[in-house]
C-alpha positions in Angstrom: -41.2 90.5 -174.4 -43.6 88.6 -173.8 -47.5 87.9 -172.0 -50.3 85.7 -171.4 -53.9 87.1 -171.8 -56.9 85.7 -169.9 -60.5 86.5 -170.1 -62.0 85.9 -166.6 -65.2 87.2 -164.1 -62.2 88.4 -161.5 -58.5 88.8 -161.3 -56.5 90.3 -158.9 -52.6 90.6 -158.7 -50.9 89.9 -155.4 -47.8 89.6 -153.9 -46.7 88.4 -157.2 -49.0 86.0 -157.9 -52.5 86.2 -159.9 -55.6 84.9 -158.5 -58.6 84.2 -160.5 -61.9 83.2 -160.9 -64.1 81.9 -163.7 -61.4 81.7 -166.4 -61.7 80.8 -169.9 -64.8 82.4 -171.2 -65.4 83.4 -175.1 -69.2 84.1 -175.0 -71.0 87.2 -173.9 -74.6 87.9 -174.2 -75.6 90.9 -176.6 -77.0 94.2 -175.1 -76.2 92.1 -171.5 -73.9 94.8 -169.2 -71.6 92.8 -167.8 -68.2 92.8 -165.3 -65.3 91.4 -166.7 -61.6 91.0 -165.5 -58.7 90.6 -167.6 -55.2 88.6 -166.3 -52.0 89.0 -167.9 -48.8 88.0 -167.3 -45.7 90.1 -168.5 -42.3 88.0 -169.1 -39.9 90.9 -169.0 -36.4 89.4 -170.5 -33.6 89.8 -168.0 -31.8 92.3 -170.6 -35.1 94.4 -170.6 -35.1 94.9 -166.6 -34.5 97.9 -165.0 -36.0 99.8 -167.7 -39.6 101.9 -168.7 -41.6 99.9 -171.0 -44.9 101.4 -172.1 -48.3 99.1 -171.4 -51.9 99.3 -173.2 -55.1 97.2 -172.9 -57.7 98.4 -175.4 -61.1 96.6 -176.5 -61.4 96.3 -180.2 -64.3 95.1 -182.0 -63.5 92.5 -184.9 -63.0 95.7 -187.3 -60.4 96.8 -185.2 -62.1 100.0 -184.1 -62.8 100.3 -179.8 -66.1 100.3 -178.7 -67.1 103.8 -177.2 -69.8 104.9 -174.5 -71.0 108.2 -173.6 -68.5 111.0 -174.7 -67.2 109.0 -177.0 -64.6 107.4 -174.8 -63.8 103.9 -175.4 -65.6 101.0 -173.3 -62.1 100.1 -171.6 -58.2 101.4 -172.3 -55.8 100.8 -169.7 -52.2 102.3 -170.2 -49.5 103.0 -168.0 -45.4 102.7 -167.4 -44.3 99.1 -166.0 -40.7 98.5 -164.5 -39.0 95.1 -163.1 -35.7 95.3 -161.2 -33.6 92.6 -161.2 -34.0 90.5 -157.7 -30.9 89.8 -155.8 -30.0 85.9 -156.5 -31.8 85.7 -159.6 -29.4 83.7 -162.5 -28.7 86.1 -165.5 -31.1 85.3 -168.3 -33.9 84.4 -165.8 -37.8 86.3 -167.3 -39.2 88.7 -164.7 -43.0 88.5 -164.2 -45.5 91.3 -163.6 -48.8 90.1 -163.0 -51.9 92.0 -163.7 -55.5 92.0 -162.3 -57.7 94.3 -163.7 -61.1 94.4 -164.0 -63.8 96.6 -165.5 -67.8 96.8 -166.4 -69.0 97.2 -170.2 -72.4 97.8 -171.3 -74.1 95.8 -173.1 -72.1 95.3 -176.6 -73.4 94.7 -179.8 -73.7 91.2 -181.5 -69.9 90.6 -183.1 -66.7 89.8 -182.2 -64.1 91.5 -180.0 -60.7 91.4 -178.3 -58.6 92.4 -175.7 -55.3 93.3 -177.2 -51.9 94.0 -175.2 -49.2 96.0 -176.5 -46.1 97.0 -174.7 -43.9 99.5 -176.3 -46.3 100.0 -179.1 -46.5 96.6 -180.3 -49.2 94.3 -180.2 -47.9 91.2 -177.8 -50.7 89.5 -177.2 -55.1 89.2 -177.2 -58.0 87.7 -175.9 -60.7 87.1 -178.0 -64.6 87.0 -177.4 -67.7 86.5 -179.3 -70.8 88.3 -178.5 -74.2 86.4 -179.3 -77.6 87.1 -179.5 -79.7 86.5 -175.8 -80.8 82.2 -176.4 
């Protein structure tokens, strides 16, 4: 399986299709709270349709620990079951997209670097890196 990971200020899956706005990003500003949206795009092979694959977005600093906020609970973790069925008329061996819009606030995070890292069925796919900088 496979994805694409994009750092953006708004995504939004519909109908299939992902919109967004003000890809491309790397930089934040330090101690800056800020909105953020992350797009992926899940290529489900046609042999792994019509079955439960399990999905997590998690932010990890560049030590590989996530980020936490009050309670202890990290700054942003997404998980959750995806499924693609095969469409009628689509040729065997075709990819099945899922698009995905999700977006999210953080606080302000610490100088350093971080990622957003997708893994489906347990393994790491794909990430997103960022740097976060000092306020010019």
């Amino acid at each position: 399986m496979d994805a694409s990971v994009l750092l953006c200020d708004f995504a939004e899956a519909v109908n299939g299709k992902l919109y967004i706005q003000g890809a491309g990003w790397n930089t934040l500003a330090a101690d800056t709270p800020a909105s953020l949206a992350v797009a992926v795009l899940v290529e489900v092979p046609w042999d792994q349709a019509n079955r439960k694959h399990q999905l997590k977005l998690d932010l990890l600093n560049e030590d590989g620990v996530a980020p936490t906020g009050e309670g202890d609970e990290p700054l942003f973790h997404v998980q959750g079951e995806l499924e693609v069925g095969r469409p009628a008329g689509v040729r065997p061996g075709s990819t099945l997209n899922i698009p995905l819009g999700i977006r999210f606030n953080v606080p302000g995070l610490s100088v350093g670097g971080y990622r957003i890292e997708l893994s489906i069925d347990g393994t790491p796919i794909r990430s997103a890196s960022f740097t976060v900088i000092k306020k010019p």
